[in-house]
N, C-alpha and C positions, 0 to 999 in steps of 0.2 A: 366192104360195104359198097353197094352199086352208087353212083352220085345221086341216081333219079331217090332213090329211097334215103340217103345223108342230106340230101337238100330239105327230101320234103322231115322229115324230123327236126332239123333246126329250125323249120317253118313255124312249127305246131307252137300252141299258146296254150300255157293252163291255167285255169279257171281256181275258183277259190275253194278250199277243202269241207264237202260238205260231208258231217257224220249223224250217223244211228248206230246203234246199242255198236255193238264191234264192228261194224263198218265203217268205211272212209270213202268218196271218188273223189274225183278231180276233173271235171268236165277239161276233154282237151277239143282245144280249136285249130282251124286250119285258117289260111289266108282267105280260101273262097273254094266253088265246085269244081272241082278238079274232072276230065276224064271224058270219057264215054258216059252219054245219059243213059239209065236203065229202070225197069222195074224191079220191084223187090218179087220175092217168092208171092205173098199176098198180095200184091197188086196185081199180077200176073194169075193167079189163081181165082181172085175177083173178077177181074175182066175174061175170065174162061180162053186165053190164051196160050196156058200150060196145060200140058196131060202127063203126067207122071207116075209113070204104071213099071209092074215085074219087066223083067228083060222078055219074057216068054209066059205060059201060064203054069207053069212047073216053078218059075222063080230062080233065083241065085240070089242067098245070104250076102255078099258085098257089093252087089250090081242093080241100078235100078235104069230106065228107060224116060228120059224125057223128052216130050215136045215141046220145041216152044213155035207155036203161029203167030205171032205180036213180031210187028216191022221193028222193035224195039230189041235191044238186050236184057237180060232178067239174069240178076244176081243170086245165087244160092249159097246161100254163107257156110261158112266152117263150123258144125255143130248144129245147124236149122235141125230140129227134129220132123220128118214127115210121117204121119202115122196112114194106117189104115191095110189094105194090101194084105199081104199074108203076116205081116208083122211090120212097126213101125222099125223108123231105119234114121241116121241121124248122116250129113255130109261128112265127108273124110276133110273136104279143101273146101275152098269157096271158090266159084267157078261163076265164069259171065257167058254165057250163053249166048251165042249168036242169033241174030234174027231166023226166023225160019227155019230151024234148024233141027233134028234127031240125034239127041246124044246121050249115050250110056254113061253114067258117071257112078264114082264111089261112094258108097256107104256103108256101114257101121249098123250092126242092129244094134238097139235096144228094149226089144219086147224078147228074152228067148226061150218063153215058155208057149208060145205060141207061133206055129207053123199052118196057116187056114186062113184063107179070104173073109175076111170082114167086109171090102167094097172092094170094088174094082178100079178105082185110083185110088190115088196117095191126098191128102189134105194136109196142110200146117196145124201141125197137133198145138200153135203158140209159143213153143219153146225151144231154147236153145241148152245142148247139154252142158250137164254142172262144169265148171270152171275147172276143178281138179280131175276131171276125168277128159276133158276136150286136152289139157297139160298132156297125161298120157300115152290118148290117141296120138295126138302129131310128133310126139317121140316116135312112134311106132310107123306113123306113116314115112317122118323122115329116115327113118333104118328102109323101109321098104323100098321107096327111092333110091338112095344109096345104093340096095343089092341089087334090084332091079327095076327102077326107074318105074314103079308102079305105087298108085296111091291105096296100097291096101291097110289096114291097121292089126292089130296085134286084139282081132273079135274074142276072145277067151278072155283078156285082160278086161277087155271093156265090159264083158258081160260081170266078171268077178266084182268089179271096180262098182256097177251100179246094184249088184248085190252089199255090198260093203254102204256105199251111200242108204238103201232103202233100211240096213240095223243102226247104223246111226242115227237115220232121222225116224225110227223105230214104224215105219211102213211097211206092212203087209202086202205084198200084188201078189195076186193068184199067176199071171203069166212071166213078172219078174218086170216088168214096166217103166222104166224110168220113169215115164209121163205122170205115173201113180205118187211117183214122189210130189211130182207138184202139185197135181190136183188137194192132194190130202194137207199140203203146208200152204193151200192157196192164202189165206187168211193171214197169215206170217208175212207172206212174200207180196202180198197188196200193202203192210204197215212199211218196207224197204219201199217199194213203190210208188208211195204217197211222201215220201221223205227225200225223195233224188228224181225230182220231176226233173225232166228235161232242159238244157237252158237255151235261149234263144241262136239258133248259129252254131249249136255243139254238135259235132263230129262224132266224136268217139268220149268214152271213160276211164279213165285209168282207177286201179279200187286198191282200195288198203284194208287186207281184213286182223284185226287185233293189231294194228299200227304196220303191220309190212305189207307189201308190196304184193299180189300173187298176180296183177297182168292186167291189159288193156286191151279196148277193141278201138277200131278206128276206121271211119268211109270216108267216102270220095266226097259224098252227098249230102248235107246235112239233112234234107227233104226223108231220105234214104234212112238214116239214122234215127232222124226222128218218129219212125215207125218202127224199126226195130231196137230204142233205145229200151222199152219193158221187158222183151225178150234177153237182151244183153243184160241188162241189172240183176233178173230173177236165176240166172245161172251163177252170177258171183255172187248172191243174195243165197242161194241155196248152201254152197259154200260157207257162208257166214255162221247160220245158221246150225250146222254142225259142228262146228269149231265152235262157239260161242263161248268166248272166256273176256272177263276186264282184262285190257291192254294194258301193259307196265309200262308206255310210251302214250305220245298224242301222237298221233296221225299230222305230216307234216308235207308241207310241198318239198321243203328238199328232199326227202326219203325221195318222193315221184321224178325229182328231177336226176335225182340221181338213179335211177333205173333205167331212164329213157338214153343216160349220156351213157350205160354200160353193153347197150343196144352193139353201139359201133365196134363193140372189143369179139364183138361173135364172129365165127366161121360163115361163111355165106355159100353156099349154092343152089343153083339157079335151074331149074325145070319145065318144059312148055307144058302149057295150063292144059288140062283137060278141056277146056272153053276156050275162050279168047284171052291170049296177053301169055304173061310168063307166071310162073308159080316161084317165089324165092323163100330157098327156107336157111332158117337161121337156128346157130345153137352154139349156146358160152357155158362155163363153170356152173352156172346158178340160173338160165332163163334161156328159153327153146320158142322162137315165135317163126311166122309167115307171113308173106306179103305177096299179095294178088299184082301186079301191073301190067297195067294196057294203055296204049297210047303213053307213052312214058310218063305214066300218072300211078302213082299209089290208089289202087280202088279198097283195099279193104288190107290191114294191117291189126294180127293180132299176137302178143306174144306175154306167155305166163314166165311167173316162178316156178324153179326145179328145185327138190334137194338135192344135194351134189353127192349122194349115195343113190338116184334115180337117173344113171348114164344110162348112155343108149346103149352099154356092153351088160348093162340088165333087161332090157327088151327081153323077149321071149324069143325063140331061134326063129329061123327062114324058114327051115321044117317045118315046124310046129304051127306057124302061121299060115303055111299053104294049105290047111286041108281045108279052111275056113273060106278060101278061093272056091270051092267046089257049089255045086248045088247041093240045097240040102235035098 
């Protein structure tokens, strides 16, 4: 474990356990604003500072193209879904952007029935992808890494993966749409919503669905957080919602404390960011997470539960994942 990220973890403070129907969080806190100041994707996108468009007008399936014109940095998180484009596309990593700057980054579709311009940039479709399928992805990104030091993910799993979520939460999309999921459970996912407001000063979430653990997110910024804290709830809220069974347990702060202290027993290596800072990815027995930093500050900290029958020697091959590399 690097110090800058064992420090800031014994930093962190949790908050009191609040629940709904099978859910749990744990509002986690930091000491104060850690880092590089940034905008978020919507801020950035409000202030018409960003342009986030295909590599080309032909496209490439894991590649998109951003500008950022703002004298600022702009945060693009692990999982942000951006739709529009020839098909919506979700981050591989969470990347800080340089001021001023042109940079290709990774993504992930999740629209794959669809290959055709809808508009000519990208927009924040509001969402971040479901919890057990971002688990997944970053398995797959850290095998890709690993072979070759590239943020690509395991697109056949991930497409399979939100086919599987749209018959559990029994939605139809003509294109295959993650997005489709939420829109059609919006109503569900506003009662999680209205039950895990924000709390003053919170950072990040930690969530317990039917009393365990399945992972946390966590910023620099609380400002930051506190605009993407509905995005982050409504993807571990989707989760919930599938799963939804009475817990044979109460949802407990040690369960959470003891999750955060199994953090340090993980493998660590360490990647430069596609943006700014370094990319560190981590992976234990039972829990696979990432950690953005820059200026030797934790900016953005996420990591899920695994079942320890989902190693990265079940990933899909290197083969198998390259063709996805290609333009469609």
């Amino acid at each position: 474990m690097k110090p800058t990220i064992d420090k800031y973890l014994e930093s962190l403070t949790l908050g009191y356990v609040q629940t709904f129907k099978n859910m749990a969080t744990v509002p986690l806190l930091a000491p104060g604003d850690n880092g590089p100041e940034y905008l978020t994707l919507q801020d950035a996108l409000d202030q018409q500072v960003l342009k986030i468009t295909e590599i080309d007008q032909s496209g490439s399936v894991p590649e998109l193209k951003v500008m950022n014109t703002a004298t600022q940095y702009v945060l693009l998180l692990d999982g942000e879904e951006l739709m529009g484009a020839k098909q919506n596309r979700v981050l591989n990593t969470s990347i800080l952007l340089k001021p001023q700057t042109e940079t290709i980054i990774p993504v992930s579709c999740t629209e794959q029935g669809r290959w055709a311009y809808s508009s000519a940039e990208f927009s924040s479709s509001g969402h971040v992808m479901a919890r057990s399928i971002r688990s997944s992805k970053t398995r797959s990104v850290h095998e890709s890494l690993r072979r070759e030091r590239s943020y690509s993910s395991d697109q056949g799993t991930v497409w399979n993966e939100i086919n599987e979520l749209s018959a559990a939460t029994r939605v139809n999309s003509p294109t295959g749409a993650m997005r489709d999921v939420y829109e059609s459970k919006a109503s569900e996912l506003a009662e999680y919503e209205k039950a895990f407001a924000p709390q003053p000063k919170q950072q990040g979430l930690l969530v317990l669905i039917n009393a365990q653990v399945v992972g946390f997110d966590i910023l620099s910024r609380s400002s930051a957080y506190q605009q993407l804290h509905p995005k982050l709830l409504k993807s571990y809220a989707v989760d919930a919602i599938q799963h939804s069974s009475e817990p044979s347990d109460t949802p407990s702060l040690s369960t959470a404390q003891a999750f955060l202290a199994a953090i340090r027993d993980c493998t660590a290596q360490d990647y430069p960011s596609t943006g700014y800072g370094d990319d560190h990815r981590f992976e234990g027995r039972t829990m696979v997470g990432s950690a953005l930093v820059a200026d030797e500050s934790v900016i953005h900290m996420a990591f899920f539960t695994i079942a320890e029958s989902e190693s990265s020697e079940k990933m899909a091959s290197y083969q198998q994942r390259r063709w996805f590399r290609r333009s469609r």
